[in-house]
Residue frames as a rotation matrix with the C-alpha (Angstrom) as fourth column:
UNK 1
0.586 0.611 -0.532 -0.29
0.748 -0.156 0.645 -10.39
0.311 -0.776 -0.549 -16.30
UNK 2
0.399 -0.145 0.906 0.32
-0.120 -0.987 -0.105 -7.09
0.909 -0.067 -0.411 -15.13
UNK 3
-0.422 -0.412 -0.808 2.93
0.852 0.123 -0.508 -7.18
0.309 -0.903 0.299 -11.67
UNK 4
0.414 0.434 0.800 0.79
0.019 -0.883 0.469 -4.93
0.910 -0.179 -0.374 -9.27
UNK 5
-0.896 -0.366 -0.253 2.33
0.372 -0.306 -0.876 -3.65
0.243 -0.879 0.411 -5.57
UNK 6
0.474 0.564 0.676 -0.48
0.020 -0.775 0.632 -2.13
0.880 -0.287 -0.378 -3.23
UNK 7
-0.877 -0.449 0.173 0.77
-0.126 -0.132 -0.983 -0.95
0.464 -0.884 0.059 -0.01
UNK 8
-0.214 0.887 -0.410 -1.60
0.815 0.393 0.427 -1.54
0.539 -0.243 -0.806 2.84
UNK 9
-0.267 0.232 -0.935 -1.38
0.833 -0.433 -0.345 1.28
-0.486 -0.871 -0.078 5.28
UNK 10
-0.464 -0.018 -0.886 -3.28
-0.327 -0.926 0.190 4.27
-0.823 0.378 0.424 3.72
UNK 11
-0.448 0.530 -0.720 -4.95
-0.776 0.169 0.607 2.10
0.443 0.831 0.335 0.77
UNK 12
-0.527 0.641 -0.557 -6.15
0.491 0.765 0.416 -1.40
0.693 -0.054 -0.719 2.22
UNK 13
0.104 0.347 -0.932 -6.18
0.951 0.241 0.196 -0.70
0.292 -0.907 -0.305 5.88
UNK 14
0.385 -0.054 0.921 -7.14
0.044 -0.996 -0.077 2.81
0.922 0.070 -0.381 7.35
UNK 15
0.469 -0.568 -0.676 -4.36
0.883 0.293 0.367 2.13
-0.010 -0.769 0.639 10.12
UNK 16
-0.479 -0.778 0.407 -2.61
0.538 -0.626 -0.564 5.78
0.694 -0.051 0.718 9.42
UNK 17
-0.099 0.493 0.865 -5.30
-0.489 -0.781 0.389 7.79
0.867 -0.384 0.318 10.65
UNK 18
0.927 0.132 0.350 -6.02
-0.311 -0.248 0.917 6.27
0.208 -0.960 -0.189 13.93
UNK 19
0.110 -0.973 -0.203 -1.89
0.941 0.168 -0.293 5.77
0.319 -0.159 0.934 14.42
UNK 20
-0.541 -0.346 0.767 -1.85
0.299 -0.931 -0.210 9.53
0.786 0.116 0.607 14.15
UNK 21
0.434 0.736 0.520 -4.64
-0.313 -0.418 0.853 9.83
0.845 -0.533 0.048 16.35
UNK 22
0.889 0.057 -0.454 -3.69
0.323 0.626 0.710 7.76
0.324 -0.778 0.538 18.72
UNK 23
-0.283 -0.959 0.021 -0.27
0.837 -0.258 -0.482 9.40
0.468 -0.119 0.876 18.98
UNK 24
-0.541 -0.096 0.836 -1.65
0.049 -0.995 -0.083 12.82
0.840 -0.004 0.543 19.55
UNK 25
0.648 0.727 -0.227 -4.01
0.134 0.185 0.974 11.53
0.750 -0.661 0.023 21.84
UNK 26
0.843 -0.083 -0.531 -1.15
0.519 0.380 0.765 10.34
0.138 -0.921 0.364 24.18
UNK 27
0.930 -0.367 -0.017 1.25
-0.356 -0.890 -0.284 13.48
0.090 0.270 -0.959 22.82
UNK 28
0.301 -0.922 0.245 3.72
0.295 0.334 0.895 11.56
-0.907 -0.197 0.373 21.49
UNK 29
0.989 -0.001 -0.150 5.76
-0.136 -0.420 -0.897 13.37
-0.062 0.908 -0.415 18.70
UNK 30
0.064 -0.998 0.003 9.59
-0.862 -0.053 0.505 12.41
-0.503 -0.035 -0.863 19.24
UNK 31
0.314 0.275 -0.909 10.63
-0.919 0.327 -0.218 9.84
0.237 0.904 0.356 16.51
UNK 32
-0.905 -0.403 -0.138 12.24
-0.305 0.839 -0.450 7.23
0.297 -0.365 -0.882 19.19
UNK 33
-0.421 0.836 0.351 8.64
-0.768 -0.122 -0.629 7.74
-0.483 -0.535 0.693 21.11
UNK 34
0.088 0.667 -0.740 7.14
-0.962 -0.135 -0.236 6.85
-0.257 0.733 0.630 17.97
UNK 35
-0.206 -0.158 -0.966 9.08
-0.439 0.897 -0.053 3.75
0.875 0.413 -0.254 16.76
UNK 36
-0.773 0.482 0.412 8.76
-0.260 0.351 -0.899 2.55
-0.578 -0.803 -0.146 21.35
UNK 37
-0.218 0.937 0.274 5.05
-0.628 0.081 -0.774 2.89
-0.747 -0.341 0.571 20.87
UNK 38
0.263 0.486 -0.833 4.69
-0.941 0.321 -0.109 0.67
0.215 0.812 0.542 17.37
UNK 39
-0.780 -0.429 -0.456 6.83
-0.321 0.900 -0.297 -2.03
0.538 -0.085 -0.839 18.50
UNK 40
-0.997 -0.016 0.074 4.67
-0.073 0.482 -0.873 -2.33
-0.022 -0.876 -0.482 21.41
UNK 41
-0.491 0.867 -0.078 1.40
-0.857 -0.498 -0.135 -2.06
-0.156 0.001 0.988 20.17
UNK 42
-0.482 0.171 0.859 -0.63
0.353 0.935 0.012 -5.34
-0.802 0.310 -0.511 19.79
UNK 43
-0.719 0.123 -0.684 -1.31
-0.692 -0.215 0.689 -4.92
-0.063 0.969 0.240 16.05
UNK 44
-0.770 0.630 0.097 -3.86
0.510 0.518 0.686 -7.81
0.382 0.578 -0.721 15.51
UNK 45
0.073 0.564 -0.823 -6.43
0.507 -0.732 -0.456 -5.30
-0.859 -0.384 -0.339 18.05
UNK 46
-0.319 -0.207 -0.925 -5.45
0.041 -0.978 0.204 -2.35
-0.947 0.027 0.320 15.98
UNK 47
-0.914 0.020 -0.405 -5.88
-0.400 0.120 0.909 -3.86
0.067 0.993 -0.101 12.73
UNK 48
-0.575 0.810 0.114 -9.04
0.808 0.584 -0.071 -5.39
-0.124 0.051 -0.991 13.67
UNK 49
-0.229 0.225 -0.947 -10.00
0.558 -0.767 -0.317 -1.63
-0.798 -0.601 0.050 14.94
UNK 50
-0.765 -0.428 -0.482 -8.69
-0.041 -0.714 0.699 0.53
-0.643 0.554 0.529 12.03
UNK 51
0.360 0.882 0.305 -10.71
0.157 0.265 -0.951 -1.33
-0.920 0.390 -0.043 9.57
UNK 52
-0.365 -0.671 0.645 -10.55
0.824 0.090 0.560 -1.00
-0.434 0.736 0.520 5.59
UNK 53
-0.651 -0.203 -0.732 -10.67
-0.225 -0.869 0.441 1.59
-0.725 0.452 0.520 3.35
UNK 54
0.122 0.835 -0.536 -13.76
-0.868 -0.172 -0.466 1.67
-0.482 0.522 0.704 1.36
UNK 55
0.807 0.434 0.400 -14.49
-0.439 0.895 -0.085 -2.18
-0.394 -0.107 0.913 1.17
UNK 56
-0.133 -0.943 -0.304 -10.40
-0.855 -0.046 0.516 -2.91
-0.501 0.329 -0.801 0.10
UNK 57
-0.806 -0.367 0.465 -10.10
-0.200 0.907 0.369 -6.80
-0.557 0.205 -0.805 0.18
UNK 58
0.245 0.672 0.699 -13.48
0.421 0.576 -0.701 -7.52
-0.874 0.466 -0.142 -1.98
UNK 59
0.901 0.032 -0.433 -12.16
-0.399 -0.332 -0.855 -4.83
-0.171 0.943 -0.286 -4.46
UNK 60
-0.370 -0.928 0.045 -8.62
-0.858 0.360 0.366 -6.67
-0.356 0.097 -0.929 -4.49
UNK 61
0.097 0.562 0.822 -10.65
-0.116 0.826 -0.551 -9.73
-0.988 -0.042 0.145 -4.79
UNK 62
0.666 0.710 -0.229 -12.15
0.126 -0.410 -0.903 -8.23
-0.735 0.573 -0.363 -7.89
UNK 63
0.296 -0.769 -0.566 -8.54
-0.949 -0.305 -0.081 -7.11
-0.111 0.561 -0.820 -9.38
UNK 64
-0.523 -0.626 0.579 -7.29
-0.667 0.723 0.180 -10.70
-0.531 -0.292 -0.795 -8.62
UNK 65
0.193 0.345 0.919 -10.07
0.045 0.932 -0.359 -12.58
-0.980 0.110 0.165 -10.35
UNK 66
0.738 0.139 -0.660 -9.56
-0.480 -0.580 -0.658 -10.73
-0.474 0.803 -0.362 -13.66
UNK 67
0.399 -0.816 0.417 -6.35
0.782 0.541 0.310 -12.59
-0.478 0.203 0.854 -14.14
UNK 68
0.587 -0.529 0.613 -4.74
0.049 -0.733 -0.679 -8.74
0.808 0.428 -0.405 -15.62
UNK 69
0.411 -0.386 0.826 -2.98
-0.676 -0.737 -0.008 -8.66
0.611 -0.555 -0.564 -12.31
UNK 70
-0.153 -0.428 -0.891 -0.08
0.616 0.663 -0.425 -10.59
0.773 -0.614 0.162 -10.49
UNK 71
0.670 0.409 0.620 -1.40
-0.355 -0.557 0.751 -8.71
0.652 -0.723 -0.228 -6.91
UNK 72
-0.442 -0.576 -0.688 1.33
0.760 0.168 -0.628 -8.65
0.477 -0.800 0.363 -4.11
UNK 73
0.890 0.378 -0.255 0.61
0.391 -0.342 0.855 -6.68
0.236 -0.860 -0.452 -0.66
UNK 74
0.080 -0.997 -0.005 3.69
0.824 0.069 -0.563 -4.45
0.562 0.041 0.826 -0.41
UNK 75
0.896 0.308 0.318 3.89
-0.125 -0.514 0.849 -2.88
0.425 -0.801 -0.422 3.36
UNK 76
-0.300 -0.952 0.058 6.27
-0.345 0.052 -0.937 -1.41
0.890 -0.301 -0.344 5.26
UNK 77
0.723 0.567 -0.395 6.59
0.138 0.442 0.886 -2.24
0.677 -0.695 0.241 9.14
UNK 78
0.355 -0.595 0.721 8.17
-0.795 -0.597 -0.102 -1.35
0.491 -0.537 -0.686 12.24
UNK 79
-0.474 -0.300 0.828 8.56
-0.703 0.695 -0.150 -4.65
-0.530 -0.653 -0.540 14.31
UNK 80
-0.970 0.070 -0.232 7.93
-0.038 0.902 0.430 -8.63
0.239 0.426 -0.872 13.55
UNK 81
-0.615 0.776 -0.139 4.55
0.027 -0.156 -0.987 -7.89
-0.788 -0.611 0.075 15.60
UNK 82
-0.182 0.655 -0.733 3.45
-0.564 -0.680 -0.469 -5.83
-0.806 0.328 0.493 13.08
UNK 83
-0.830 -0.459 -0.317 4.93
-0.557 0.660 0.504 -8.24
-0.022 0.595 -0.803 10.41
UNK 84
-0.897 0.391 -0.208 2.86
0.306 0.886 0.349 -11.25
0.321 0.250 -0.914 11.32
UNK 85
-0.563 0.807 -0.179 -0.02
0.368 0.051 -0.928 -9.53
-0.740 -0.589 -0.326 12.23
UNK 86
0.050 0.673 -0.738 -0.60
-0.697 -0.505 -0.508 -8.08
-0.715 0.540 0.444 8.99
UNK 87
-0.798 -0.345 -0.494 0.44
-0.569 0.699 0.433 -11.43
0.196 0.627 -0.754 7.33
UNK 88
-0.965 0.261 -0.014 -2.42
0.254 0.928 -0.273 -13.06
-0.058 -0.268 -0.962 9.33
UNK 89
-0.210 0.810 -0.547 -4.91
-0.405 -0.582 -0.705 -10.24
-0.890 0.073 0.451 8.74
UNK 90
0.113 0.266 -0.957 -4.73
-0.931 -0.307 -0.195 -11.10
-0.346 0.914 0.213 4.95
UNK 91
-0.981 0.183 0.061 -4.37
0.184 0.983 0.000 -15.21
-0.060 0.011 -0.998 5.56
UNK 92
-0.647 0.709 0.282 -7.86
0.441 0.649 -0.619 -14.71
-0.622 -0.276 -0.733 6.31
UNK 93
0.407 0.905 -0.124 -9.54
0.065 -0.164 -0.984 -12.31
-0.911 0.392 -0.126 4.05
UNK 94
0.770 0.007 -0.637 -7.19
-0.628 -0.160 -0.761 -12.60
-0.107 0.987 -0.119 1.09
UNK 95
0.163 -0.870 0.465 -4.82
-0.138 0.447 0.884 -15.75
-0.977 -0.208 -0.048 1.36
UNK 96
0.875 0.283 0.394 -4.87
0.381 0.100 -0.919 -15.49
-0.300 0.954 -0.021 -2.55
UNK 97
0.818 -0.271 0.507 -2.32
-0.081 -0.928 -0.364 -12.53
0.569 0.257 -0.781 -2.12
UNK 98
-0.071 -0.858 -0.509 1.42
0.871 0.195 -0.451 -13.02
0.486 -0.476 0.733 -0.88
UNK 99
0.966 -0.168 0.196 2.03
-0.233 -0.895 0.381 -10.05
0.112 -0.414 -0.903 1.66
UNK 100
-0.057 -0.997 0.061 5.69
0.672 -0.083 -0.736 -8.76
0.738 -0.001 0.675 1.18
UNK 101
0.863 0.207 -0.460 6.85
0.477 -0.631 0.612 -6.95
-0.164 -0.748 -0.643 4.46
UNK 102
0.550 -0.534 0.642 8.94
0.442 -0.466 -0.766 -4.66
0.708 0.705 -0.021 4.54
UNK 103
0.115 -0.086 -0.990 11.30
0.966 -0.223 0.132 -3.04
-0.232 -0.971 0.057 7.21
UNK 104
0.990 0.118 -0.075 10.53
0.090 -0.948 -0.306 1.29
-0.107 0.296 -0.949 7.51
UNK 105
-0.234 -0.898 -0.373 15.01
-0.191 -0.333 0.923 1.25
-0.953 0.287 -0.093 6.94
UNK 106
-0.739 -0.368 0.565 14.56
0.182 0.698 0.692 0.05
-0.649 0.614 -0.449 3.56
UNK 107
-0.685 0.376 -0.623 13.00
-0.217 -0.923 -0.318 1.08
-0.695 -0.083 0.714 0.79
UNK 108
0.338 0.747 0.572 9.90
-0.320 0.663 -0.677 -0.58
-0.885 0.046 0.463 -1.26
UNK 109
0.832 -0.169 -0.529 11.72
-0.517 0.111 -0.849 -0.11
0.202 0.979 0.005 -4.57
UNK 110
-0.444 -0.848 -0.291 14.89
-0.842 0.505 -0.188 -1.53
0.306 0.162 -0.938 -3.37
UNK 111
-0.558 -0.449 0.697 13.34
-0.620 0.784 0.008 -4.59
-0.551 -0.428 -0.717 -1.75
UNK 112
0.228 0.719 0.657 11.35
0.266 0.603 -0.752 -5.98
-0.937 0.346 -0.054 -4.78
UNK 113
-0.751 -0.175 0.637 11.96
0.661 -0.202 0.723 -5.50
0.002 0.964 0.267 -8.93
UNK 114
0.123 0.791 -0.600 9.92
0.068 -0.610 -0.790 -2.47
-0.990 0.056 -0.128 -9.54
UNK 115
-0.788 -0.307 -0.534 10.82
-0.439 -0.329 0.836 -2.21
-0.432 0.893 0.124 -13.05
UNK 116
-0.813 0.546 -0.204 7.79
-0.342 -0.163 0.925 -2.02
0.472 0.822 0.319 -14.99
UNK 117
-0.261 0.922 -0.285 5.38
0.901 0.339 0.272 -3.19
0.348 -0.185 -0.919 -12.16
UNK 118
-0.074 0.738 0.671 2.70
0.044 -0.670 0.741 -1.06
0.996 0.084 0.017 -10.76
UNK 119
-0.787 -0.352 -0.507 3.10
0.501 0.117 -0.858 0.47
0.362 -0.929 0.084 -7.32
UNK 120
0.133 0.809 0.572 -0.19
0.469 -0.560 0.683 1.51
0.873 0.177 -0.454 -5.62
UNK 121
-0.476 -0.560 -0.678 0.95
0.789 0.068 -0.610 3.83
0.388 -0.826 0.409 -2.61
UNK 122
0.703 0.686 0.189 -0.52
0.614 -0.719 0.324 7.03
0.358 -0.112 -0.927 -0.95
UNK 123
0.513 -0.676 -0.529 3.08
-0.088 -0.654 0.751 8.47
-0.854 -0.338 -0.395 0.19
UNK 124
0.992 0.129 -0.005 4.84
-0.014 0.074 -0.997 9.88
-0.128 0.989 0.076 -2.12
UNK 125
0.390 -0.883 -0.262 8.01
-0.916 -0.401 -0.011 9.24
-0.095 0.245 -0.965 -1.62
UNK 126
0.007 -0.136 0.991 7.71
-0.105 0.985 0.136 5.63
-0.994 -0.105 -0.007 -2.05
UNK 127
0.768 0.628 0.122 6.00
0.299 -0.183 -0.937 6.77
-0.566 0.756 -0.328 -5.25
UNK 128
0.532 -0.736 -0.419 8.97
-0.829 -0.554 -0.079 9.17
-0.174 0.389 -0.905 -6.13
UNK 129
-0.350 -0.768 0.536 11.62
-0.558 0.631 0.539 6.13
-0.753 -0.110 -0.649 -5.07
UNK 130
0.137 0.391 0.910 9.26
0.220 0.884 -0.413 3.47
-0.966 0.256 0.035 -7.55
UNK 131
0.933 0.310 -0.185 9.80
0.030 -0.577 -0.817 5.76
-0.360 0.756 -0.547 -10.69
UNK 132
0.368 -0.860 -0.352 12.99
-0.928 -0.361 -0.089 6.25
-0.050 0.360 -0.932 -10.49
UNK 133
-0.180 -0.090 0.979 13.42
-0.191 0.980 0.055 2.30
-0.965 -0.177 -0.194 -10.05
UNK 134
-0.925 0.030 -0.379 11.78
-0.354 0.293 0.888 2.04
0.137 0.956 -0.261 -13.74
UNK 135
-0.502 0.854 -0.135 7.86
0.805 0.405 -0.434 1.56
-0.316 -0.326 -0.891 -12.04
UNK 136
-0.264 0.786 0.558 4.28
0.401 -0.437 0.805 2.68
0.877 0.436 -0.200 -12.50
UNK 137
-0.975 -0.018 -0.222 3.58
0.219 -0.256 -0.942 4.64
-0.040 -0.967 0.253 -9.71
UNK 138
-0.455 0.696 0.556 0.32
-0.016 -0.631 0.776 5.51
0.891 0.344 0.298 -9.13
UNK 139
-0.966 -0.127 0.225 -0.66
-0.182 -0.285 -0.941 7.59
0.183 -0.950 0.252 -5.99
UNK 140
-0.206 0.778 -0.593 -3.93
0.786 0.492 0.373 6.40
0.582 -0.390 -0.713 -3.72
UNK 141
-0.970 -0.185 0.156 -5.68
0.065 -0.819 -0.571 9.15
0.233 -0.544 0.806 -2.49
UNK 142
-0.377 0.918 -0.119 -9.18
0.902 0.335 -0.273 9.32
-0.211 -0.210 -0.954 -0.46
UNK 143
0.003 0.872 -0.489 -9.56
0.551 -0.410 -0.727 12.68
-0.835 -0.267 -0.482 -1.88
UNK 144
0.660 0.480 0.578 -8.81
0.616 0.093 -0.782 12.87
-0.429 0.872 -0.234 -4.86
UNK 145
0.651 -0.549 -0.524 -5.70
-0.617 -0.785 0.054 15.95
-0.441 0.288 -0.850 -5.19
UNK 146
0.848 -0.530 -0.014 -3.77
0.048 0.103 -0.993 15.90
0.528 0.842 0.113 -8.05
UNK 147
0.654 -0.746 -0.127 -0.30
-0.265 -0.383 0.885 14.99
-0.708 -0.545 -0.448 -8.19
UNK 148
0.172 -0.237 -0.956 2.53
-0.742 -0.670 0.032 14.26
-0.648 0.703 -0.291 -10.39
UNK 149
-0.977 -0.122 -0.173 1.29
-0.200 0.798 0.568 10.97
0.069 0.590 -0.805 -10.98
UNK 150
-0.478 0.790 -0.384 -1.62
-0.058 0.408 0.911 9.07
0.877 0.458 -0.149 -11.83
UNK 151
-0.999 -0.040 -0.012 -3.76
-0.025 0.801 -0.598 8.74
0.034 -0.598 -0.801 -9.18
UNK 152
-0.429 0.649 -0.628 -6.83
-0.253 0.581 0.773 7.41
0.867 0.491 -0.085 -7.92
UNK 153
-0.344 0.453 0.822 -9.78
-0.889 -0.440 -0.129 6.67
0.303 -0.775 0.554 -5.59
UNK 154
0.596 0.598 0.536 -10.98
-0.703 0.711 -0.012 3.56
-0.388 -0.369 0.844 -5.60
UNK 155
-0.256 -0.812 0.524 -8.78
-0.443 0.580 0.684 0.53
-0.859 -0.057 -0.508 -6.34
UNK 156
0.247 0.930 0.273 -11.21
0.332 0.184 -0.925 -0.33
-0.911 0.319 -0.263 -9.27
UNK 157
0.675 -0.386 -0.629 -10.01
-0.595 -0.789 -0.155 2.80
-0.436 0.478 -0.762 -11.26
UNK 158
0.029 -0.985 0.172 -7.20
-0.398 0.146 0.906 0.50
-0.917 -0.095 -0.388 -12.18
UNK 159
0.306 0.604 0.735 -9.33
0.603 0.475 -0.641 -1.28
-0.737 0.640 -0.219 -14.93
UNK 160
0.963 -0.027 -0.267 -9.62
-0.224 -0.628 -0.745 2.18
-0.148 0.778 -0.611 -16.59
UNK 161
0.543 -0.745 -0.387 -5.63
-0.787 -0.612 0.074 2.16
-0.292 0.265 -0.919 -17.23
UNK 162
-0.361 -0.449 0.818 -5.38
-0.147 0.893 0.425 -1.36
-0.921 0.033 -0.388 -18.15
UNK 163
-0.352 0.072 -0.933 -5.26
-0.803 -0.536 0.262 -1.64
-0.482 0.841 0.246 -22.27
UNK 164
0.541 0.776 -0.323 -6.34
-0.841 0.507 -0.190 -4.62
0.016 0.375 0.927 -23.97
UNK 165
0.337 -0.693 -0.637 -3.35
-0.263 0.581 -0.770 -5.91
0.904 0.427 0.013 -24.66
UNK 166
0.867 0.042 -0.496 -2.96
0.431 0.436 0.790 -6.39
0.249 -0.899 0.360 -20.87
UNK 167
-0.314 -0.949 -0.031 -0.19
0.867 -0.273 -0.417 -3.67
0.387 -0.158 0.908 -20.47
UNK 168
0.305 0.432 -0.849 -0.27
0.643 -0.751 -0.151 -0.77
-0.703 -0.499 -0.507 -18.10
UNK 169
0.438 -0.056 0.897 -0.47
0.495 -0.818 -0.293 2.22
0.750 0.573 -0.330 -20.21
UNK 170
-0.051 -0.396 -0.917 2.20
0.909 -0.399 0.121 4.93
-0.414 -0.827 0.380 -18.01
UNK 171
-0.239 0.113 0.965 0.02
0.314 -0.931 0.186 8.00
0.919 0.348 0.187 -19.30
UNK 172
0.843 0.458 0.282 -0.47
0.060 -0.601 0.797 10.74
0.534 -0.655 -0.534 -16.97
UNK 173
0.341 -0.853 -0.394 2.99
0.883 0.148 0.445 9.93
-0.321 -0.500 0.804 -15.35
UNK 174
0.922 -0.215 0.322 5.18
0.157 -0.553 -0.818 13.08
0.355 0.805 -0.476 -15.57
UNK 175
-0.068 -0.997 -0.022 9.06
0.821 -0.043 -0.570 13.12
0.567 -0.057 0.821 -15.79
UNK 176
0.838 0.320 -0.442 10.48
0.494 -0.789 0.366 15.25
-0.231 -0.525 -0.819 -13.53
């Protein structure tokens, strides 16, 4: 079985965009502001709000019954808030799936073995940091721009790059 990482903000849950919004709404842009206003946010609202990204948890489902994939939930987070609210979002529509949290000091490749698993992320410097670890990056994007990894629209897509032999193929990756 293939070790897979998705991240949630930006691939499950479409929590970046209205974060951003909401910031600009209330014109916050200083980076203490910023961390203030996450701590204090009630995250199980927000996550209820945000919603997923083009039907996430049924296509995670989908990856998860296949048995090609050991599926972890790898997310950063600003506060315990955020922590156990996104631990209890996915108790209920995917308790199949361990959610690793993460704190935003710390970086996804250092707090988990990335060597040879598969990070799905949509920032790339998590991406950048998972490569150099000895991982598969491969970048989540809702629109599709090339970058200097693999990436991909739909969570699905992963199939295509899974070989028979049940190893991730790490074409399309390029050295930098």
């Amino acid at each position: 079985m293939q070790k897979l990482y998705l991240d949630c903000d930006g691939v499950i849950l479409n929590t970046i965009f209205n974060s951003y919004k909401l910031l600009r709404e209330q014109g916050i842009t200083r980076e203490e502001e910023i961390i203030a206003y996450y701590k204090q946010l009630d995250w199980d609202a927000f996550i209820t709000s945000s919603g997923e990204i083009d039907n996430a948890s049924l296509k995670i489902r989908t990856l998860y019954e296949s048995r090609l994939f050991d599926i972890k939930i790898l997310t950063h987070v600003n506060s315990e808030k955020e922590a156990l609210a996104k631990k209890n979002y996915f108790r209920g529509v995917l308790p199949e799936v361990e959610v690793i949290t993460v704190f935003k000091d710390t970086k996804k490749a250092d707090a988990v073995e990335a060597k040879d698993a598969i990070l799905v992320d949509d920032y790339l410097g998590n991406l950048e940091d998972w490569y150099e670890k000895g991982g598969i990056p491969i970048k989540f994007s809702d629109s599709g721009k090339e970058c200097q990894f693999v990436s991909i629209t739909n969570l699905l897509e992963l199939f295509a790059l899974m070989p028979l032999n049940g190893k991730t193929k790490r074409r399309g990756v390029n050295k930098k």
